[in-house]
N, C-alpha and C positions, 0 to 999 in steps of 0.2 A: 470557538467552542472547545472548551475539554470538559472530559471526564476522566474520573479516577477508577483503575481497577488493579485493586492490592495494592501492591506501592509505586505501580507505572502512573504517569501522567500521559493520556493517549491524548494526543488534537494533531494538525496539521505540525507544527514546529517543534516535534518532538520523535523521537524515534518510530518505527515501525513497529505494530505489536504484534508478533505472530503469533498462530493458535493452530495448533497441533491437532485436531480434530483423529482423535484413536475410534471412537466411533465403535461400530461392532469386530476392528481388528485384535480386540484383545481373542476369539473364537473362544469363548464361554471360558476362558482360564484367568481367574484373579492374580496369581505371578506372571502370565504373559502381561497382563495390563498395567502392572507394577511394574518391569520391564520396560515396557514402551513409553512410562511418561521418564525414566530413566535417561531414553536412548533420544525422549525429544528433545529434554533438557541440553544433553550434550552437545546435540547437532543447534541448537540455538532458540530453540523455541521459548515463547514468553508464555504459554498457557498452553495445559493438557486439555481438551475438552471431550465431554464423555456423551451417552443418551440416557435417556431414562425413560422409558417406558414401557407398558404391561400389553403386549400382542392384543388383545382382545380391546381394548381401546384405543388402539393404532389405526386397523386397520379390520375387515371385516371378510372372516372367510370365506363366508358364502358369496359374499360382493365380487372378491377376485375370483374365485371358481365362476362363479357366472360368467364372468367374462369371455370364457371358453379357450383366451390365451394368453397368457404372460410377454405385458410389452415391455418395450424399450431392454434397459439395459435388464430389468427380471429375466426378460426371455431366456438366456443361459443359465439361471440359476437349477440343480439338480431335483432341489423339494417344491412346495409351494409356496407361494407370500408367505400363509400365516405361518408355516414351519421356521424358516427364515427368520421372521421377527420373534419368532420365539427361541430360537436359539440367540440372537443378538442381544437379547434384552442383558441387561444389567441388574442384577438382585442390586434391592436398595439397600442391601446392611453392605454393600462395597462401598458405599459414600464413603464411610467415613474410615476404610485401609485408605481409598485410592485419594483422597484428600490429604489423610497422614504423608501418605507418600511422597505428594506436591509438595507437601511442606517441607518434608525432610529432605529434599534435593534443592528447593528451591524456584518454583513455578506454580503459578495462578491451576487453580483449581476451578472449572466450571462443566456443567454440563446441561444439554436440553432439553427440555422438559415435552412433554406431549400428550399430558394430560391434565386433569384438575389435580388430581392427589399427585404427582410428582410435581406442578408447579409447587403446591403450599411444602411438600416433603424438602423440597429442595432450598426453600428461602433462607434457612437457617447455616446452610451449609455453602454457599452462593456468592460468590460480590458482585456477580453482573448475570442475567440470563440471554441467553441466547436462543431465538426464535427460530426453526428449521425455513425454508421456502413457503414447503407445505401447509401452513400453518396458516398463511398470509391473508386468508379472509375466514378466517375462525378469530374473528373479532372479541371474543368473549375470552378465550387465551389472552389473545395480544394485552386487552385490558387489565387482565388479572395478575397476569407479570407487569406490567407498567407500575402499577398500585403499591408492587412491594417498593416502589422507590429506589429502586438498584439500575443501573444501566442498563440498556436494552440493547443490542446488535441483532439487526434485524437483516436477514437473506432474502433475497426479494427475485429467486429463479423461477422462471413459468409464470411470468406475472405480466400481467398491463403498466401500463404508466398511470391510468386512475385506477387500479387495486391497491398499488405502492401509495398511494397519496391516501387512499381512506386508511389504510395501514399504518403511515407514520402520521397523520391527525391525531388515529384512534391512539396510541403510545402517548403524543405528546401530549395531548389532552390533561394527562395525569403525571406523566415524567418527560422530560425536557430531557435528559439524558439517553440519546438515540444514535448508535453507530448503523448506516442506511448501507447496506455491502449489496453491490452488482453481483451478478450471480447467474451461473446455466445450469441446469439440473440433469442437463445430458451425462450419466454417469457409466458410461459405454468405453469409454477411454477412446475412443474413436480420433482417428487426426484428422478426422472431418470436425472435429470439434470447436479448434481452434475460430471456425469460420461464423463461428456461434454464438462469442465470447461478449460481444460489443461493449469495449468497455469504456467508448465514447459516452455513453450511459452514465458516466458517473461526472460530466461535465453538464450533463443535464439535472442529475439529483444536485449538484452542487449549485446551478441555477435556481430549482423552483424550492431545494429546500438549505438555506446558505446555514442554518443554525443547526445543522447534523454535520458528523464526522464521519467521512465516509471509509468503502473500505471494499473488499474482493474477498468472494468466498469462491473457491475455484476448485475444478475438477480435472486441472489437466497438471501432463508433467513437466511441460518445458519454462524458463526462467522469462521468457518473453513477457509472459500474460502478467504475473506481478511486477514488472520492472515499470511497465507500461502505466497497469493502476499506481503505483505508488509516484507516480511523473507527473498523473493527472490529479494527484492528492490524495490518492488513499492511503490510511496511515493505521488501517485492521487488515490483516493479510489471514485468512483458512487456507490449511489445506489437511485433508487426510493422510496420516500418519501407518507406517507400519514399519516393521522391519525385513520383510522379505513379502516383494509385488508378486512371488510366485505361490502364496500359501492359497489354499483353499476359504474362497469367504467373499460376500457380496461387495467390501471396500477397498480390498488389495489392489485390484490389478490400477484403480486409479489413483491410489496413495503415495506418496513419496514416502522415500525411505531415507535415512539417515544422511548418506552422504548428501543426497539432491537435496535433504531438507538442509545441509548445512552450505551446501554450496547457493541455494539460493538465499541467505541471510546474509552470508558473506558478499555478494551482489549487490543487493539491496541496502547492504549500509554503505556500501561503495557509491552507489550511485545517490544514499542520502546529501552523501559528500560532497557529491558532481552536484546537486540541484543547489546550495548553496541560498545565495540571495536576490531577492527577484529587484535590485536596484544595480543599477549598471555604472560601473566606476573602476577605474586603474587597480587591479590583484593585487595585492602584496608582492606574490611570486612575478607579476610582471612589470614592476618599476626598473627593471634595468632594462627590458627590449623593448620600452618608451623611447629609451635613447639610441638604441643601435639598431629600431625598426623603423621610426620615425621618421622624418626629414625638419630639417630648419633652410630657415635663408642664407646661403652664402652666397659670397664677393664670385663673378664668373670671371674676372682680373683685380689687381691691383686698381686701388683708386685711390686718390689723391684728397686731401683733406679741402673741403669746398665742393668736389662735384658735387654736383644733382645726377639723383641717380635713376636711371632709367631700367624697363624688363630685361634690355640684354645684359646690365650690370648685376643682372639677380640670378644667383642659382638655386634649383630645389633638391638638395641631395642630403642623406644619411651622414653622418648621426645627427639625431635634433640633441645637439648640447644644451645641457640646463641652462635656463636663463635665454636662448636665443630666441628670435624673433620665429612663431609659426608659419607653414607655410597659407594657413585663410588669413593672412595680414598682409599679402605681398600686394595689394593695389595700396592700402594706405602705406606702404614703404617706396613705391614710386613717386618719386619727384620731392623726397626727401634732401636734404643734403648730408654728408658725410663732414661728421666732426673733427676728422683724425686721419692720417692714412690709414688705409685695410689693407693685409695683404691677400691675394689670391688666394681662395677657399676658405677664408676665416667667415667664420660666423658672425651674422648681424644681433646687433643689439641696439634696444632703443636706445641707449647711454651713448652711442655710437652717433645717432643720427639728429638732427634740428631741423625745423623750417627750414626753405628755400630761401 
């Protein structure tokens, strides 16, 4: 399976596509977010990705207020949810700075969507959409983005294994174009975190669903977690973006920043390089310590042209010289004769040996 987005080619035997997830760290300023797909660009990123959506059909303020207390990682936040998402939001007349912007550096341009009118606002401005977690059984979404016929990458944290399944149905049903990314939505930065991550998960989607491209949407800082996914085949890498984990703002403190984003890219093509090819056969780089790690057959004395030669006439020692006899051949080289004298330590060869 590939798909295309912009001018990458993403499937399994093709590079790693990372996504810079800037999210709500641009803190309501159109040049900090300008900025950031700058600094993602540089550190290595293949895609800015943004949000888009209107507080009031996000999330519901009376809903969180009722609650009576703000969990998980909200708990530290200063204002309330809807305050929050309404400072995060994205005016939609930035689509088209922060897309200019991508384009004039050079990086995919996507962001996601969380409601009906940002789905359809965003079709024209889009090569792929991208599905939050949250989303994952708001099937009438999932639908509506599948329809525009653009690639899907779908996050699948806080989910079941049959939520993910009526999920990526509901997509394919209508577009076959489906990046399925493991995902924890613990966004605490917690190093309890790590214990959370399971991204043996993603040899299970690669199981029950072999015609998606898989991928890791992550929320931690350390290179571990993507080196891991990308070993087990994933070939979409998230992570949030910022340039200082100490500013003020609900995405910072779990975001990578510049250098971690560039050092984990630089990792990652490294270890493209290490996974190589799944057929096992002599390296290039290793045809010479064939010869000088190996062993061949040699003469354990001098032998005379006519003997029959027996185990104690055989030795098994380094280098296996080109052309000489291996050592899983030494029972048919017993009770051979010798064509020629040998001298002590030369190497056998069939050319060397005839019937008894």
């Amino acid at each position: 399976m590939e798909i295309k987005i912009g001018k990458r080619t993403i499937g399994l035997n093709h590079p790693t596509y990372f996504i810079a997830d800037i999210a709500a760290n641009h803190d309501g300023d159109l040049e900090r977010a300008k900025l950031l797909i700058r600094l993602a660009k540089q550190a290595g990123a293949d895609a800015a990705k943004f949000q888009n959506f209107d507080a009031p059909k996000i999330v519901s303020d009376y809903g969180f207020r009722a609650l009576g207390t703000q969990l998980s990682h909200q708990a530290s936040w200063r204002k309330s949810v809807f305050e929050v998402y309404q400072a995060a939001s994205i005016p939609f007349e930035w689509t088209y700075v922060l897309k200019e912007e991508c384009e004039k550096v050079g990086i995919d341009y996507f962001s996601s969507p969380y409601d009906f009118g940002a789905i359809d606002f965003l079709d024209p401005h889009v090569e792929v959409y991208k599905i939050g977690s949250g989303e994952i059984d708001w099937l009438e979404a999932l639908e509506r983005m599948a329809r525009k016929g653009k690639p899907v990458i779908l996050a699948t944290g806080a989910a079941t294994i049959g939520e993910v399944q009526q999920a990526v149905h509901t997509i394919t049903r209508y577009n076959k174009q489906l990046v399925l990314m493991q995902c924890n939505t613990n966004y605490t930065a917690s190093p309890d975190n790590y214990n959370h991550l399971h991204l043996n998960v993603l040899k299970t989607y690669a199981t029950m669903f072999p015609d998606v491209i898989l991928g890791l949407s992550d929320h931690t800082h350390a290179l571990a977690p993507v080196l891991g996914a990308v070993a087990l085949g994933a070939r979409v890498i998230e992570r949030h973006f910022t340039d200082d984990n100490n500013r003020e703002g609900p995405d910072h403190k779990f975001a990578m920043n510049p250098d971690t984003w560039a050092k984990m890219v630089e990792e990652t093509r490294l270890l493209e390089r290490a996974l190589g090819s799944p057929d096992k056969f002599v390296a290039e780089n290793e045809r010479e310590t064939v010869i000088v790690q190996r062993r061949c057959l040699r003469t354990a004395r001098d032998i005379r042209a006519g003997e029959i030669l027996t185990r104690e006439m055989i030795d098994v020692l380094r280098p296996a010289a080109p052309g000489a006899i291996k050592p899983d051949q030494i029972q048919n080289v017993i009770g051979t004769r010798a064509l020629r004298d040998l001298k002590y330590g030369e190497e056998l060869r069939w050319t060397d040996l005839g019937p008894a």
